[in-house]
PyMOL Python script that loads the backbone (N, CA, C, O; Angstrom):
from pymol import cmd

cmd.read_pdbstr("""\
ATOM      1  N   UNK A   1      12.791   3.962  -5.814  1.00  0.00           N
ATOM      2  CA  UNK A   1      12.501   2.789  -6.622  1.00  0.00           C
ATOM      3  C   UNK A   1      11.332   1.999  -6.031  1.00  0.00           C
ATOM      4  O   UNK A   1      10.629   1.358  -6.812  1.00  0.00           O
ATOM      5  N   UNK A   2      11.047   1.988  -4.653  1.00  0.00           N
ATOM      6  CA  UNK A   2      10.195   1.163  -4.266  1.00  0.00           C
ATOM      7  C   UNK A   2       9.097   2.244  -4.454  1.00  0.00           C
ATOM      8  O   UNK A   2       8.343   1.855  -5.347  1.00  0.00           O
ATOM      9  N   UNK A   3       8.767   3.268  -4.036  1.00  0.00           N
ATOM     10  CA  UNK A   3       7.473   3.792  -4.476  1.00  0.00           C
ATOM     11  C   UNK A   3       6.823   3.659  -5.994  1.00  0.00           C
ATOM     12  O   UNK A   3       5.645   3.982  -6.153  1.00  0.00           O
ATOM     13  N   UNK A   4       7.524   3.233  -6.977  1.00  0.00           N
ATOM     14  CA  UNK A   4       7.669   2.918  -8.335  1.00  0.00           C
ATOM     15  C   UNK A   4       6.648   1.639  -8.249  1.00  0.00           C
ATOM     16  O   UNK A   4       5.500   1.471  -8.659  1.00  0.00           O
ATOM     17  N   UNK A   5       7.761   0.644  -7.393  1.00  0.00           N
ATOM     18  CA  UNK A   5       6.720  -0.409  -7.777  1.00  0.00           C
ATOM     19  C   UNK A   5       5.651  -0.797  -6.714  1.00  0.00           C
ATOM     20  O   UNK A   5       4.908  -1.771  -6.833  1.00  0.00           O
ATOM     21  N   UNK A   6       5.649   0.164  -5.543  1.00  0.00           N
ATOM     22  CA  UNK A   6       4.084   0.299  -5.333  1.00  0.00           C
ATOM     23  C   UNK A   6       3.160   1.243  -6.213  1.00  0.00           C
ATOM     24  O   UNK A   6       2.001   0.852  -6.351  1.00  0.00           O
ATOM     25  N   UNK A   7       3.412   2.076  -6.641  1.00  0.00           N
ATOM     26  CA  UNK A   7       2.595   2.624  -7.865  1.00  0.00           C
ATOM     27  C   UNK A   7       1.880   1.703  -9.151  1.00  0.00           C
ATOM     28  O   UNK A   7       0.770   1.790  -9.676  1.00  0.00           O
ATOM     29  N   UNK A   8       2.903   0.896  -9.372  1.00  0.00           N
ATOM     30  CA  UNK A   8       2.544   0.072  -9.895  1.00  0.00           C
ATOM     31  C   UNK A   8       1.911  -1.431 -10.036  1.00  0.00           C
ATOM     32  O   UNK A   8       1.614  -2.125 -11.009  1.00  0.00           O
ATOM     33  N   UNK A   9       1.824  -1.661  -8.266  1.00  0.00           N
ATOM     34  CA  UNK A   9       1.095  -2.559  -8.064  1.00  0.00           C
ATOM     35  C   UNK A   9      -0.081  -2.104  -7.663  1.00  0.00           C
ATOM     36  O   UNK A   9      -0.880  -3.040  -7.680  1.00  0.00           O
ATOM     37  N   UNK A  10      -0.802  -0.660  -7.148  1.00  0.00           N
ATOM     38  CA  UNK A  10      -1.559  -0.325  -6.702  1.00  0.00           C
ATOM     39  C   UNK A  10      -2.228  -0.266  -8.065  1.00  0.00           C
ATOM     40  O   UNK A  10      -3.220  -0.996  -8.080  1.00  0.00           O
ATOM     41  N   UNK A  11      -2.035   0.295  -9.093  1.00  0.00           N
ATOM     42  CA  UNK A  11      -2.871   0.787 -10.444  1.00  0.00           C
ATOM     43  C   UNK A  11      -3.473  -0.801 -11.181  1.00  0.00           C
ATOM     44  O   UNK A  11      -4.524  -1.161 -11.711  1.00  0.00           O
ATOM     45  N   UNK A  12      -2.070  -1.482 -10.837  1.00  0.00           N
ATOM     46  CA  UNK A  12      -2.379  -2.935 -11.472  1.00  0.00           C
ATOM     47  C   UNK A  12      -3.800  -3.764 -10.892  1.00  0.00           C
ATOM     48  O   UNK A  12      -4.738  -4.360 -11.420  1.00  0.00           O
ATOM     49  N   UNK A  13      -3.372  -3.429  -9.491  1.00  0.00           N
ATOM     50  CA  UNK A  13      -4.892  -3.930  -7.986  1.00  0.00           C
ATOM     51  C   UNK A  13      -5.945  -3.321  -8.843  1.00  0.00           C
ATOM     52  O   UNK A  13      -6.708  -4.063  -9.461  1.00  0.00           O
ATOM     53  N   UNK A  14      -6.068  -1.729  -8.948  1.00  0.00           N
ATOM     54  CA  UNK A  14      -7.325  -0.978  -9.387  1.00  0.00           C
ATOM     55  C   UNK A  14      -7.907  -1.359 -10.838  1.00  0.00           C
ATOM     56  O   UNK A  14      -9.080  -1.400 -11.210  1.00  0.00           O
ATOM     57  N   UNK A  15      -6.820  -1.601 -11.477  1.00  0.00           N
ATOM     58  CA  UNK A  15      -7.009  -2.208 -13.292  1.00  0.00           C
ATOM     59  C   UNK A  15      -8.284  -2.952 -12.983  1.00  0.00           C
ATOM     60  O   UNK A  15      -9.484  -2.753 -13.174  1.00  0.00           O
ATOM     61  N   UNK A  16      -7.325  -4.164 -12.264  1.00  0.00           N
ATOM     62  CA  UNK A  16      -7.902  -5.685 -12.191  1.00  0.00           C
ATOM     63  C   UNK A  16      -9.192  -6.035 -11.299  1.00  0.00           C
ATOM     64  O   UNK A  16      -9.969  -6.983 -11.404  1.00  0.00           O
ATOM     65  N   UNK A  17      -9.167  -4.718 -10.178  1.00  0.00           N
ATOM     66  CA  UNK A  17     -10.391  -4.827  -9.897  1.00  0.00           C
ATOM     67  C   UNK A  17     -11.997  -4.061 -10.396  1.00  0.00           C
ATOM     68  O   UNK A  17     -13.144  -4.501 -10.318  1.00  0.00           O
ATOM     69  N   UNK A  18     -11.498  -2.857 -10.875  1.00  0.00           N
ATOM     70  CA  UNK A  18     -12.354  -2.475 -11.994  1.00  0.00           C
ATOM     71  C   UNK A  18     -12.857  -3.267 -12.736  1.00  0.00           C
ATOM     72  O   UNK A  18     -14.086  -3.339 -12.730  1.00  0.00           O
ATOM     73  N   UNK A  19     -12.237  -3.959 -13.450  1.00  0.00           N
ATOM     74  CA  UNK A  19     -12.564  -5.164 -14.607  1.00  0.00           C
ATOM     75  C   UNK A  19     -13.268  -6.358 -14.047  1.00  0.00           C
ATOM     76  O   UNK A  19     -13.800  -7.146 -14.829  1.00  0.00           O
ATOM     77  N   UNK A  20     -13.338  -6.659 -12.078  1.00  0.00           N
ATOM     78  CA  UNK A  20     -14.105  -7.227 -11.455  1.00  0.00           C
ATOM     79  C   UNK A  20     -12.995  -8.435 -11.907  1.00  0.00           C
ATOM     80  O   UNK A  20     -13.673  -9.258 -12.521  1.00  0.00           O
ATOM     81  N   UNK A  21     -12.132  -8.717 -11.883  1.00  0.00           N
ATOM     82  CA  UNK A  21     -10.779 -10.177 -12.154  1.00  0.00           C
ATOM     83  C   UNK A  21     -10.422 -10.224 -10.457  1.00  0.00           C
ATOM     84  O   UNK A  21      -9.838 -11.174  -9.935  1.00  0.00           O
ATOM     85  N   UNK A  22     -10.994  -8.747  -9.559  1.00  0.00           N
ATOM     86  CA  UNK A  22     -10.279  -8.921  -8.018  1.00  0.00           C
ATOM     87  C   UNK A  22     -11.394  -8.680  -7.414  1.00  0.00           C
ATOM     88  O   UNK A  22     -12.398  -8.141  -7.881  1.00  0.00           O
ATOM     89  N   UNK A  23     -11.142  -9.247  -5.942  1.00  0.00           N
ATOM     90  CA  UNK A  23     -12.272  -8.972  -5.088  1.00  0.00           C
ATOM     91  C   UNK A  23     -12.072  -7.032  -4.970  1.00  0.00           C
ATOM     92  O   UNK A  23     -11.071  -6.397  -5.301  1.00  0.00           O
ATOM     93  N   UNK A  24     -13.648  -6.361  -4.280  1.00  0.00           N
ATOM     94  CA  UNK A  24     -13.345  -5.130  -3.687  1.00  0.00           C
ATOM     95  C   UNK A  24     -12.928  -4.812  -2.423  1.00  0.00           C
ATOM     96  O   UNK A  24     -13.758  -4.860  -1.516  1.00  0.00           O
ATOM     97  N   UNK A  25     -11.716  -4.473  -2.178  1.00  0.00           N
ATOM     98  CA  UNK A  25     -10.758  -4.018  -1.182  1.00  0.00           C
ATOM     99  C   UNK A  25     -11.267  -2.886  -0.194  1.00  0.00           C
ATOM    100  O   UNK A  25     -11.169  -2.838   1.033  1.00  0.00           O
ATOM    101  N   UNK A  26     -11.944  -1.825  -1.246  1.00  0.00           N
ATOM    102  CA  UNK A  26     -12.438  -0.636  -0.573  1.00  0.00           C
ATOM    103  C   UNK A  26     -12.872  -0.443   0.522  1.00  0.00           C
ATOM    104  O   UNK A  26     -12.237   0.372   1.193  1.00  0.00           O
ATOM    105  N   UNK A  27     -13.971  -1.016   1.093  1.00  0.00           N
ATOM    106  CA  UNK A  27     -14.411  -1.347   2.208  1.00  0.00           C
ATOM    107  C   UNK A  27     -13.221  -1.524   3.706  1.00  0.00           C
ATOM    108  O   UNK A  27     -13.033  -0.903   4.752  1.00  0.00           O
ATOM    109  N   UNK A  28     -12.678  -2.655   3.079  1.00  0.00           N
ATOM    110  CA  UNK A  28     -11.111  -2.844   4.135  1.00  0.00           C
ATOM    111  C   UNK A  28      -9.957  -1.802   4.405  1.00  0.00           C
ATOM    112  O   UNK A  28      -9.167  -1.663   5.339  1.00  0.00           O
ATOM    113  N   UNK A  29     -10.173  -1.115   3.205  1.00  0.00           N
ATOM    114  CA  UNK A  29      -9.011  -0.298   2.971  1.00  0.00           C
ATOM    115  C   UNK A  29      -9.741   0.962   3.949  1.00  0.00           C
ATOM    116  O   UNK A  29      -9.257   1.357   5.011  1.00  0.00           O
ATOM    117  N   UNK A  30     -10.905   1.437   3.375  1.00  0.00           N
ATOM    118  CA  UNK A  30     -10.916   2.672   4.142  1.00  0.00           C
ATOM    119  C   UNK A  30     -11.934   2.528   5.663  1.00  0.00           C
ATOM    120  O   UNK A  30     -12.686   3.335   6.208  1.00  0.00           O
ATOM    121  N   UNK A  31     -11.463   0.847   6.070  1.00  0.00           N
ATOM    122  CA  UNK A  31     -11.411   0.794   7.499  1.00  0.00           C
ATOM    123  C   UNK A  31      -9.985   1.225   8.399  1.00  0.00           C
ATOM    124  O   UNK A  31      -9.838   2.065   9.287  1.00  0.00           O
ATOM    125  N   UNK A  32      -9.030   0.284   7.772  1.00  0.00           N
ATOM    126  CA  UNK A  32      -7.893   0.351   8.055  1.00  0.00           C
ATOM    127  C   UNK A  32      -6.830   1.316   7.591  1.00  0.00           C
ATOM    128  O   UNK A  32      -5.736   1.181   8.139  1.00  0.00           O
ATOM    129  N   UNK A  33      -6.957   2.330   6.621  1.00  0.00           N
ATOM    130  CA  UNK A  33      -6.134   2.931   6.425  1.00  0.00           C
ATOM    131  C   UNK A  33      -5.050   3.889   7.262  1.00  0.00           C
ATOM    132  O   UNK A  33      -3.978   4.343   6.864  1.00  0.00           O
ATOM    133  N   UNK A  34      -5.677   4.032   8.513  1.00  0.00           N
ATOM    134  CA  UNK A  34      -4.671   5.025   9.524  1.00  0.00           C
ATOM    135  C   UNK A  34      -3.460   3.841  10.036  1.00  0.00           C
ATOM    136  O   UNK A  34      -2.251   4.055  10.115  1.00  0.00           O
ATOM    137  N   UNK A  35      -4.162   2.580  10.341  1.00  0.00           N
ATOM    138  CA  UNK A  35      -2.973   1.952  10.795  1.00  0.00           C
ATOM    139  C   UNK A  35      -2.178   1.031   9.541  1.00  0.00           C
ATOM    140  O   UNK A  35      -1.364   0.144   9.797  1.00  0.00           O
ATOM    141  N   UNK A  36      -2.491   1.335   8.479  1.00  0.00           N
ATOM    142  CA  UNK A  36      -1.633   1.110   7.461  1.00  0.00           C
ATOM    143  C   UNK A  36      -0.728   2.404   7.280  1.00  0.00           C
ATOM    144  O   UNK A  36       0.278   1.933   6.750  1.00  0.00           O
ATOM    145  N   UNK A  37      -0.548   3.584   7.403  1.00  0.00           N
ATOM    146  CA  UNK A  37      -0.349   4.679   7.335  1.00  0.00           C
ATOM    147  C   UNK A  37       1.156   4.903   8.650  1.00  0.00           C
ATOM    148  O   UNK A  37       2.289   5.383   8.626  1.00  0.00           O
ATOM    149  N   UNK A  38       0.238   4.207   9.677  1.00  0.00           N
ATOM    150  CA  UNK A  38       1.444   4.093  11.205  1.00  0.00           C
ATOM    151  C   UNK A  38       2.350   3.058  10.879  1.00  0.00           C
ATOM    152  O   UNK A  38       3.272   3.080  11.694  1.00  0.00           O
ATOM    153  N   UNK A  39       2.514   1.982   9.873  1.00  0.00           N
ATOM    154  CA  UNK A  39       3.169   0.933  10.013  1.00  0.00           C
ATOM    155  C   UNK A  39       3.992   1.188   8.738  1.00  0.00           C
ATOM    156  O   UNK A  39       5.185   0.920   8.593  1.00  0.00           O
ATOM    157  N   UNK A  40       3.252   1.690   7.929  1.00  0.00           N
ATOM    158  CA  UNK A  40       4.595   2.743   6.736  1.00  0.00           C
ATOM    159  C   UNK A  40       5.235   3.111   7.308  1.00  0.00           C
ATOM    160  O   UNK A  40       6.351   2.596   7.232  1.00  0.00           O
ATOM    161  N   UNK A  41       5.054   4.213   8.267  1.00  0.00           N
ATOM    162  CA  UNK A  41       5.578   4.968   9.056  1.00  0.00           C
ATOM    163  C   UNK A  41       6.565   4.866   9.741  1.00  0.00           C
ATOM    164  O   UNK A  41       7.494   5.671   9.795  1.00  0.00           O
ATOM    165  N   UNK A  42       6.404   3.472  10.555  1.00  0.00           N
ATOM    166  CA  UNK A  42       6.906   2.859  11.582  1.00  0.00           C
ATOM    167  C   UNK A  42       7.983   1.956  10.681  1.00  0.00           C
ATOM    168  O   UNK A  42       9.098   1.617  11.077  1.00  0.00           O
ATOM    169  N   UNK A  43       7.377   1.629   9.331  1.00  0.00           N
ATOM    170  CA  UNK A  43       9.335   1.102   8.735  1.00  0.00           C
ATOM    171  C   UNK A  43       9.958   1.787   8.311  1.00  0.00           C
ATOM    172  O   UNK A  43      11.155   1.505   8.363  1.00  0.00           O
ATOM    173  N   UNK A  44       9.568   3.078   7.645  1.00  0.00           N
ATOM    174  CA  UNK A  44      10.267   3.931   7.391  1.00  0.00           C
ATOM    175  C   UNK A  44      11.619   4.463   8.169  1.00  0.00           C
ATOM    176  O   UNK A  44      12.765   4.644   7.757  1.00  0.00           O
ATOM    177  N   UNK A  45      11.145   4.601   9.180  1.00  0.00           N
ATOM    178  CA  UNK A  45      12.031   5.189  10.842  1.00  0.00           C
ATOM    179  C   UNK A  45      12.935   4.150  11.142  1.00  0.00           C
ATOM    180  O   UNK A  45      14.057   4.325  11.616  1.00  0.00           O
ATOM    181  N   UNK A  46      12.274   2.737  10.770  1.00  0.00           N
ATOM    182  CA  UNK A  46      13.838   1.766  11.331  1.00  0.00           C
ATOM    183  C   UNK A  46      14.526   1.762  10.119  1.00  0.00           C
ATOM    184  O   UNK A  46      15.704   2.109  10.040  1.00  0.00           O
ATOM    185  N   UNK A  47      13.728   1.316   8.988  1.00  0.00           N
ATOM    186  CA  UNK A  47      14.622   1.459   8.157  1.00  0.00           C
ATOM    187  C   UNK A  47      15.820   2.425   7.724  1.00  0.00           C
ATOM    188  O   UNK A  47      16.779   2.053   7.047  1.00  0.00           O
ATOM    189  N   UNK A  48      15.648   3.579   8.161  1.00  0.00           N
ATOM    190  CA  UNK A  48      16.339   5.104   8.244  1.00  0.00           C
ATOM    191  C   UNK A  48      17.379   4.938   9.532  1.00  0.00           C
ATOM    192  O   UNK A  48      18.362   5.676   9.600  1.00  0.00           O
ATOM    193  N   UNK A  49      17.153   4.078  10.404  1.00  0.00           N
ATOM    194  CA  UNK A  49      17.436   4.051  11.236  1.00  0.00           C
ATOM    195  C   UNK A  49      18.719   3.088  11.595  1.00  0.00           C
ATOM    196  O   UNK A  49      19.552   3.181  12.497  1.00  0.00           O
ATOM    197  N   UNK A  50      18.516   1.900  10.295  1.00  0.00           N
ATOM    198  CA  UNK A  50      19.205   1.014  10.444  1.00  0.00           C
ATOM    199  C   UNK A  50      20.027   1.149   9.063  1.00  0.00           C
ATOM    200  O   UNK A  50      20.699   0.238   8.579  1.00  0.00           O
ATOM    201  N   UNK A  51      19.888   2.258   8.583  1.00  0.00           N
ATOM    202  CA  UNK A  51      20.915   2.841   7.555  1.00  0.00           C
ATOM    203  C   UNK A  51      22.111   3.578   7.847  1.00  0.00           C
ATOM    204  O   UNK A  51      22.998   3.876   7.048  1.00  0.00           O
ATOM    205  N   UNK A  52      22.043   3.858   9.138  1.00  0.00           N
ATOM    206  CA  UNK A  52      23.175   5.052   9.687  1.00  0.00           C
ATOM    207  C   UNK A  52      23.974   3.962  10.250  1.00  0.00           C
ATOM    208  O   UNK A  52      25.027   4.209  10.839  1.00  0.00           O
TER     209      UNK A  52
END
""", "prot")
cmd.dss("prot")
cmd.show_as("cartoon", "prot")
cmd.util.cbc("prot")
cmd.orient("prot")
């Protein structure tokens, strides 16, 4: 369910910034994307973790 509504906030971000209604992210994003990637990561594992 939650990948749902990041899907859907990500397309909504891209809509709205296409249409120029948002600043461009791009730049930031594909600075930072590995340690956005480790910190998914990294809740994933507690979260999994703090389910058992």
């Amino acid at each position: 369910m939650t990948s749902a509504w990041v899907l859907i906030a990500l397309g909504t971000y891209f809509l709205l910034s296409k249409r120029g209604w948002m600043p461009n992210l791009g730049p930031l994003i594909s600075e930072w994307w590995p340690a956005i990637l480790i910190i998914i990561g990294i809740s994933m594992i507690v979260r999994r973790s703090s389910d058992e």
